[in-house]
N, C-alpha and C positions, 0 to 999 in steps of 0.2 A: 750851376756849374762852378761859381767861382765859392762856393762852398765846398765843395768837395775838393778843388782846389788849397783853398786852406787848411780844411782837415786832412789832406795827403802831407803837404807838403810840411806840416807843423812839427812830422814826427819823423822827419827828413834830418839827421845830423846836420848842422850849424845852417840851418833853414829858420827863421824864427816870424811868427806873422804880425808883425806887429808892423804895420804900415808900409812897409815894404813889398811892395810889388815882385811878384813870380818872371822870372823869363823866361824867354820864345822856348830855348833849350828846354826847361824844366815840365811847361805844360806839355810838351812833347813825348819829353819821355812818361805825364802823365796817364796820357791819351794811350800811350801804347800798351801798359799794363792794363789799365779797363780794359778795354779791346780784349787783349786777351784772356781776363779772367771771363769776362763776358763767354766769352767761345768755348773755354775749359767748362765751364755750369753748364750752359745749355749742351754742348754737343756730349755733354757725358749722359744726359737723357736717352739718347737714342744709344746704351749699352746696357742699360737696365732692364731690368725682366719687364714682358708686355702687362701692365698695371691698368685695372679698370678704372681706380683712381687718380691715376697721372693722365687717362685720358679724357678723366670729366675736366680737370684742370684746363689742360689744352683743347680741347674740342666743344664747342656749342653742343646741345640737344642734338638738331637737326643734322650735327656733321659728324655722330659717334657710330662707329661703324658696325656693321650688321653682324649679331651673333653666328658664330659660325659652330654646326656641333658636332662633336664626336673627332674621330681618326678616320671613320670609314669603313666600322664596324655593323654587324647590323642591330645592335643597341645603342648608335649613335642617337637614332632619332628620338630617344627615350627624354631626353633632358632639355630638348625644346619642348615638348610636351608640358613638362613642369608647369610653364608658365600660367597666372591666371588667363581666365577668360573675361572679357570685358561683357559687362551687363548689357543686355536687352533693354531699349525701350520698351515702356506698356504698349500694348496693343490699342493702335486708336489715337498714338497721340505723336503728334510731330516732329519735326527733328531739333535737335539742342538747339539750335539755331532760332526757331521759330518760325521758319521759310519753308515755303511752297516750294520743292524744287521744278525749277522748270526744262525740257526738250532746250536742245541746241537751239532749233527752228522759232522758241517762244510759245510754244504753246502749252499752256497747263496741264498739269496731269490729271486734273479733276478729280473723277472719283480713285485713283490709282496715286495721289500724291502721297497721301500719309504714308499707307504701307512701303511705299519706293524711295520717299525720302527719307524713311526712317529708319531703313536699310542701308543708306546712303553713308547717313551722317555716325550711323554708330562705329562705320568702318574710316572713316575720316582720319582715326587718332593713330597715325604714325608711330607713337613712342610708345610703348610698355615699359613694365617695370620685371626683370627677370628675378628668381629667388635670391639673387645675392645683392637685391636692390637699387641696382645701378641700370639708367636710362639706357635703354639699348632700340636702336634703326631695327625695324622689323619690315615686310611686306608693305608700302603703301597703296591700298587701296585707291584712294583720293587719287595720286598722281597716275596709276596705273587706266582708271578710265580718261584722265586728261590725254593720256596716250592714244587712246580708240580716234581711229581714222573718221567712224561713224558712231552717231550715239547707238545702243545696241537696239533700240526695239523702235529705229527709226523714226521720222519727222511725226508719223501719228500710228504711230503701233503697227507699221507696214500694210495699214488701209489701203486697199486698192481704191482709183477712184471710177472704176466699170463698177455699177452697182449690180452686176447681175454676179460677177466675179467675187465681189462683198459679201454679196446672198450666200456664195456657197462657201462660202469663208466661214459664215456664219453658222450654216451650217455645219459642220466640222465642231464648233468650239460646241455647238450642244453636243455634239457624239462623245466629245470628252467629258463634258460636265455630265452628261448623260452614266458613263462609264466609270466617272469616279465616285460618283453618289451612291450608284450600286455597292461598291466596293465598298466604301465607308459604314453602307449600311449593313452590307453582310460580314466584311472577311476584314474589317478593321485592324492593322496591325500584324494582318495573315500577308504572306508574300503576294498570293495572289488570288484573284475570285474564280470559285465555280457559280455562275451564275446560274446554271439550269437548279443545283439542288442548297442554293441560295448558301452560301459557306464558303471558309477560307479553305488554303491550301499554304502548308508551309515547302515542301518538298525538300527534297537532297543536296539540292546547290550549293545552297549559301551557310551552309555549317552552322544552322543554328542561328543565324543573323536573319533577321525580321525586315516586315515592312518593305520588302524588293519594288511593289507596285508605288510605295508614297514617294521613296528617294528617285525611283525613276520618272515620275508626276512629277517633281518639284519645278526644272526649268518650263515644261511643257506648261502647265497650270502660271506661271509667270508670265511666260509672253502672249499667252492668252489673254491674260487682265480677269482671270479666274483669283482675286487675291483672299477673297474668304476661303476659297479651296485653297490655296496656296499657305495661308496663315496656319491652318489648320496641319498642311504636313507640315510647317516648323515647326510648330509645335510638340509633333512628336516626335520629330529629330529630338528636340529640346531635352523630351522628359523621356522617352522610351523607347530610342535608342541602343540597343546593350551592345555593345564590340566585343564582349567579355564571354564569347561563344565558345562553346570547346568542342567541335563538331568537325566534318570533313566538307571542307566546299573547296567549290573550284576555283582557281586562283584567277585563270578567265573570267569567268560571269562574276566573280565576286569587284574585279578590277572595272569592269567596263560600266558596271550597271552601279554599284557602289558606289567607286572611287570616283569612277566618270559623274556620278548623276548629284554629289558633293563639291565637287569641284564646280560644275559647270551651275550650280546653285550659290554658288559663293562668290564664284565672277561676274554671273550676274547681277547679284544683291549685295554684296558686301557684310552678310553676316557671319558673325565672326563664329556661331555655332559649327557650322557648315566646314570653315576650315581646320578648326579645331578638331571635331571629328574625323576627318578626314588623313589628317595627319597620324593619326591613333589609327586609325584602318591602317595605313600606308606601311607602318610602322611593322605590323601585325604579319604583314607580306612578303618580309622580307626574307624571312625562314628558308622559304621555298627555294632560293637562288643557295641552298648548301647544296652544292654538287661539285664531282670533281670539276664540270669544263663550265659551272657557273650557269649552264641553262634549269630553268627550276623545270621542277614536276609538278603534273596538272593538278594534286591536288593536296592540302593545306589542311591543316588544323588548327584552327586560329588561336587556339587557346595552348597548346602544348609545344607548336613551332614546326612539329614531324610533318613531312610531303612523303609524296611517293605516288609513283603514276595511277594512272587508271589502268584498269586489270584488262580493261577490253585493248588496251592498248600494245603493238607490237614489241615484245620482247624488253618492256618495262619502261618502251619510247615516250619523249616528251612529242607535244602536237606542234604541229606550223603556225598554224593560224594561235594557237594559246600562249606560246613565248615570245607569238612575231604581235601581239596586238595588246603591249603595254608600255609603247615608246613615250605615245603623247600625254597619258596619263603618268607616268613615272619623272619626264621632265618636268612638269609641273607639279610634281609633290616637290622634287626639289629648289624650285622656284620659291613654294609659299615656307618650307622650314631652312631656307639657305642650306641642306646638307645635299651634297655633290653625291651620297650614297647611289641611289635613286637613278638618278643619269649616269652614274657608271655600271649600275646591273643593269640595264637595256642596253650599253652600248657595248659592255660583253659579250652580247648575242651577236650584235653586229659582226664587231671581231669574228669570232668563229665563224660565220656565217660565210663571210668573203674569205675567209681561211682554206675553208673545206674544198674537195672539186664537187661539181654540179653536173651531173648529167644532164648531155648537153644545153646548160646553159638555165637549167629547172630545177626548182625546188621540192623535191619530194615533202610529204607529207609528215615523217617519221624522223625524228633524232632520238638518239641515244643520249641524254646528262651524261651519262657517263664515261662514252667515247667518246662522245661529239662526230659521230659518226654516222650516213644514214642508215636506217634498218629496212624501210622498204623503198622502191623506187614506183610510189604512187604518188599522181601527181593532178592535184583537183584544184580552179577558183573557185569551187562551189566549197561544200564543208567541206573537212578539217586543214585546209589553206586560205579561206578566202582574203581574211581580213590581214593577215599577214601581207598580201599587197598593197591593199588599202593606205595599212600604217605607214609604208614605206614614201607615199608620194605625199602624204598629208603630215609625214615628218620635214618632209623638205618646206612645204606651204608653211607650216607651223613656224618654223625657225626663220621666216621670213625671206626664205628662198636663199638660205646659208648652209644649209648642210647636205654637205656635198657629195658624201659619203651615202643617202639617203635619197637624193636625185640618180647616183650612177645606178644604185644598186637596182632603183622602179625601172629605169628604162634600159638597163642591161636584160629584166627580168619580161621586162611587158614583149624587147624583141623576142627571147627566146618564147612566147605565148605565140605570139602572134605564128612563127617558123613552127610548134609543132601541135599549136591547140585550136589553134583560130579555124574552124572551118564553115561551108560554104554547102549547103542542102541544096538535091536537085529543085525544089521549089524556091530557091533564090536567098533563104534564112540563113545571118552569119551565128554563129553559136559558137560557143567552147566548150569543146569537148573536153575527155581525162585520160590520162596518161597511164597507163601499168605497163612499166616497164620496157616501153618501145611500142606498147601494143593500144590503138586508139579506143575509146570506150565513149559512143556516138551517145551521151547522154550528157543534159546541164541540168544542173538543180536550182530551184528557186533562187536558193543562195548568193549563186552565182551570178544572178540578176543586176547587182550591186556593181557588177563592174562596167555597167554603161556609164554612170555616172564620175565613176575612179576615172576612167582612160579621159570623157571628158574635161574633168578638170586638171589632170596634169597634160591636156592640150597644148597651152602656153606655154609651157616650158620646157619641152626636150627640144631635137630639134626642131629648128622655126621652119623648115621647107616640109614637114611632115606635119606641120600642124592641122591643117585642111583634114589629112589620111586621120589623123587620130580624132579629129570631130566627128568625122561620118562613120571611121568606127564604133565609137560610144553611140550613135544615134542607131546603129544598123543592131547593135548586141541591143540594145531598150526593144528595137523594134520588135525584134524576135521573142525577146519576154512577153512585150503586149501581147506578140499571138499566140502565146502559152495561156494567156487568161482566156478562158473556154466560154462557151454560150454561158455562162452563169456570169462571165465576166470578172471571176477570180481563177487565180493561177495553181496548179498541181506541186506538188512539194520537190516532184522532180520530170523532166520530160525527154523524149530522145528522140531520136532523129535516123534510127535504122527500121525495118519492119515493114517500111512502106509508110509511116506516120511521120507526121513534121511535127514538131513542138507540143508531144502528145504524150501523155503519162500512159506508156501502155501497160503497165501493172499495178493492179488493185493497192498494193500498199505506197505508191507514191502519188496516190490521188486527191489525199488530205492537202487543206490550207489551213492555216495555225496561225490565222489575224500577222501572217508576215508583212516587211517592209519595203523588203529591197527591192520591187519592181518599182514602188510609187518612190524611191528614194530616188533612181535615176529619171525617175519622170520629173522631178524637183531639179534633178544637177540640169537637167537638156533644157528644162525652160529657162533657169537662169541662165544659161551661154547659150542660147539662139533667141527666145523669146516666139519659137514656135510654138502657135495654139493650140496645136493636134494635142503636146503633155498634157494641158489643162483639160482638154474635153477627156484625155483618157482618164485621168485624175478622178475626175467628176464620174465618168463610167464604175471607177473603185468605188466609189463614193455608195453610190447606189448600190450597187452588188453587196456590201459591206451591209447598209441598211435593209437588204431585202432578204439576205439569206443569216446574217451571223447576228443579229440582233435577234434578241429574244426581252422575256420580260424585266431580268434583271441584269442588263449588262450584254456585252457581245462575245460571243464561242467560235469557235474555229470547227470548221464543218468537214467530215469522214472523204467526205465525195464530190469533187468538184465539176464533174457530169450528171450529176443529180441535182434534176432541179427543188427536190422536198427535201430537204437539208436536214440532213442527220447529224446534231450535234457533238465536239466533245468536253463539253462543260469546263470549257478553264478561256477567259480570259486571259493573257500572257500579257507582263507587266511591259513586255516590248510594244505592246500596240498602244499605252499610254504616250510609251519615248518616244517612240520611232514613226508607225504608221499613222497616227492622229498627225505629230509634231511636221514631219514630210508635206502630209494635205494641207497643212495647216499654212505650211512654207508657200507651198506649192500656189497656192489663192491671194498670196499676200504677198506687197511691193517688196524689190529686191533689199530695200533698205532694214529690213526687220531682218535681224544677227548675217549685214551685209558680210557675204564673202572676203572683201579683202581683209576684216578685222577677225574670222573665225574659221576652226574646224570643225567639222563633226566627229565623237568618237565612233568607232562601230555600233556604239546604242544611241549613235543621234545625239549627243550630251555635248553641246558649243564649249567649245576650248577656244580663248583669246590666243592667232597667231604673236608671235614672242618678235614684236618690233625691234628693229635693232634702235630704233629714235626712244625706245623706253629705256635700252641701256644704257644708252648717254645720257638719259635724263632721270635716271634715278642712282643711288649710292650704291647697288648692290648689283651684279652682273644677275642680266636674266637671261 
């Protein structure tokens, strides 16, 4: 100090340093000029353009803040994409580290370490390098499981310790290994197996995008501890993947089974394949939402950008269930590329949605993009509304029981069901009927199955003096599905309830089963919130039926006639009974702690989404 002292004050008119000591006064006013040069430098920083370079100066690695991209275009998402991808470990060999990772609980992963640790550790690295070569906070993987309330595939892979319970646990995982061997060996790379004349199937869906049955196998084969099957779909993620389709798919199926079964692959494991890709799908989807009032049309050309409805559809209408069931998957695209895009085109929907009036209090089936208007006043839980409910209570779970807009709208929705759909058969069966236009239609579809376990689990949270009514609701609508599964023990594709018949497909073309989920999905939701044994044995009842009539030699088919007990095939495997109805049984046998509830969702193909902790938002850089 008394240097700088001398050097100020030397060039001070008749100031001279030559052994003469400074006064009180002089250091005074020295002090005051630092001071304010000091404040004139630094605070003229915060007027200058935002510089990636003045913030490596000023910011550590760990405290540079997360690339943000675009305006809010939908070629925003293009220029995160840019970035490289961080290398693969070899297959076989363990994490940079050199460490066994181990369960919360301590116990080894044994044969399941390498493949999980090495998954683990490749997603570890917080920082990349973007193309203008400055360290940029991306997604922390690492800190994001430190987040999890529970490890995800529980103390010992959700082992039950009833070994008879195990057995059938066990069971299940050969029906899948069973099922994808088939598929590997016939229809490799095909969407999905015809098992009876042993060959793939690519179909119309997915525009040209492949492989539907691997990406939907991937979390399924994971928490199985199937990891040579599992290694095997990264693999072809890896190499033979192509997003570069130019084809018409539905923006639906292509969102739930894709996007979902990438995502929920990536949170899983942590490889950086998975989100990579997925972001570049995400990307690809965006097309759809050019409309005037912003809801897209059902269907996409992933390579040209062009939508435009389906033809079968009313007066050129978008679907309920296909613009209401990409809340959970869309938040989380924008979560993994930091762009806000994403979550503002699903909340668009919202918007309008509570905009528009609702007859009485229900959502028809039919929008107009263009109006924003309804077209018809048909109103189903079964198809083309189902999962539009679904999303709406497992938006609110998801967000950590913060969006609130997302709670009103399920339980504003579930009364108006309850007031004009919920009904009540002379033989005691609660069911949900459909709606045309004032007018009741005494029939529930499989489909619709699904909402025993929806109403259960947003039990807990509407109000608390109705919680009781909404548990024995969700138990009473399961029930009633159970007794749709007929002496064969599988269920009809749709059933009614006028004619004199209760829960009874009385026409030939709704007698077909097509390896569906949704009875055994709420048989999953009611064991975990009661831990009533009756799901399990019903569970095990599927279990059997499944083995005795839809298994064939190479793989399992869905069968014409579900009152015929010599099963007449129709040769397609569906890539859903990999996600969905294996992954459910699979739930369904195994302790609550394997992909525990409090830390996850299900998308409507079953694909686990990490609910969005508000304790992750405080504890990482970047708002989730």
């Amino acid at each position: 100090l008394d240097f700088f002292f001398l050097l100020f004050f030397t060039h001070l008119p008749g100031v001279s340093a030559s052994g003469m000591g400074l006064r009180l006064s002089q250091k005074f006013v020295f002090l005051l000029f630092l001071s304010g040069l000091v404040t004139l430098c630094f605070g003229a920083l915060f007027f200058l353009p935002d510089s990636v370079r003045l913030k490596r100066i000023f910011l550590s690695k760990t405290e540079t803040p997360p690339v943000t991209v675009g305006s809010g275009s939908e070629n925003d998402a293009r220029e995160h994409l840019k970035r490289p991808k961080d290398q693969e470990h070899p297959r076989g060999m363990t994490s940079a580290k050199g460490e066994t990772k181990r369960l919360a609980g301590g116990k080894a992963l044994e044969d399941l370490s390498l493949s999980r640790s090495r998954a683990e550790s490749v997603s570890e690295r917080a920082t990349v390098v973007d193309h203008h070569g400055a360290d940029t906070d991306t997604f922390s993987y690492a800190k994001f499981k430190r987040c999890l309330l529970k490890p995800p595939l529980g103390r010992d892979y959700g082992k039950p310790s009833d070994p008879n319970t195990n057995e059938r646990r066990e069971k299940v995982k050969e029906m899948m290994k069973f099922a994808w061997d088939n598929y590997k060996l016939y229809a490799w790379g095909k969407n999905e197996l015809r098992p009876l004349t042993r060959n793939g199937h690519l179909g119309n869906m997915f525009g040209g995008l492949k492989g539907a049955s691997i990406i939907d196998s991937l979390d399924t084969l994971y928490i199985m501890g199937l990891m040579d099957e599992y290694n095997d779909a990264k693999e072809w993620v890896q190499t033979s993947l192509d997003l570069n389709s130019n084809g018409e798919a539905s923006l639906f199926e292509v969102n739930i089974r894709y996007v979902g079964g990438l995502l929920s692959a990536y949170y899983l494991t942590g490889e950086e394949v998975f989100k990579s890709k997925v972001l570049e799908l995400g990307e690809k989807l965006l097309p759809a939402f050019n409309t005037p009032t912003g809801i897209p049309r059902g269907v996409i050309n992933l390579g040209s950008g062009t939508s435009w409805s389906w033809g079968w559809a009313s007066a050129g209408s978008s679907i309920l269930a296909e613009f209401g069931t990409l809340h959970l998957e869309f938040v989380h695209l924008s979560e993994l590329s930091a762009n806000p895009i994403y979550t503002e085109k699903v909340m668009n929907i919202r918007k309008l949605l509570n905009k528009i009036e609702k007859p009485h209090g229900l959502y028809p089936n039919f929008l107009s993009p263009v109006s924003g208007n309804w077209v018809q006043h048909h109103v189903s839980i079964g198809g083309l509304g189902d999962s539009f409910y679904e999303y709406l209570i497992k938006s609110f779970l998801m967000s950590d029981k913060t969006d609130g807009d997302a709670k009103k709208m399920y339980y504003s929705a579930l009364e108006a069901i309850e007031a004009n759909l919920v009904q009540k058969s002379p033989g005691g069966l609660t069911y949900m009927a459909e709606w045309r236009g004032g007018i009741l239609d005494h029939k529930m579809g499989h489909l619709a199955c699904f909402s025993g376990g929806m109403i259960g689990i947003g039990a807990d949270d509407g109000v608390p003096e109705k919680r009781q009514h909404y548990l024995d609701l969700a138990a009473e609508i399961t029930h009633t599905c159970h007794e749709s599964y007929t002496p064969t023990k599988l269920g009809p594709e749709a059933f009614r309830f006028d004619g004199g018949g209760e829960a009874t497909a009385t026409r030939l073309s709704d007698r077909y089963y097509i390896l569906r989920p949704e009875v055994i999905e709420s048989y999953m939701y009611m064991w975990r919130l009661t831990h009533d044994p009756k799901y399990r044995e019903w569970g095990w009842e599927a279990v059997e039926a499944l083995e005795q009539h839809c298994r064939v030699e190479a793989g399992f088919s869905g069968i014409r006639d579900v009152y015929t007990t010599t099963a007449s095939h129709d040769n397609m495997q569906q890539s859903f009974f990999l996600s969905e109805t294996l992954k459910y049984l699979y739930l369904l046998f195994s302790d609550d702690d394997l992909l525990p509830l409090e830390d996850w969702v299900f998308n409507t193909e079953a694909h686990p989404l990490p609910i969005i902790q508000k304790r992750i938002e405080n504890h990482l850089s970047f708002a989730l």
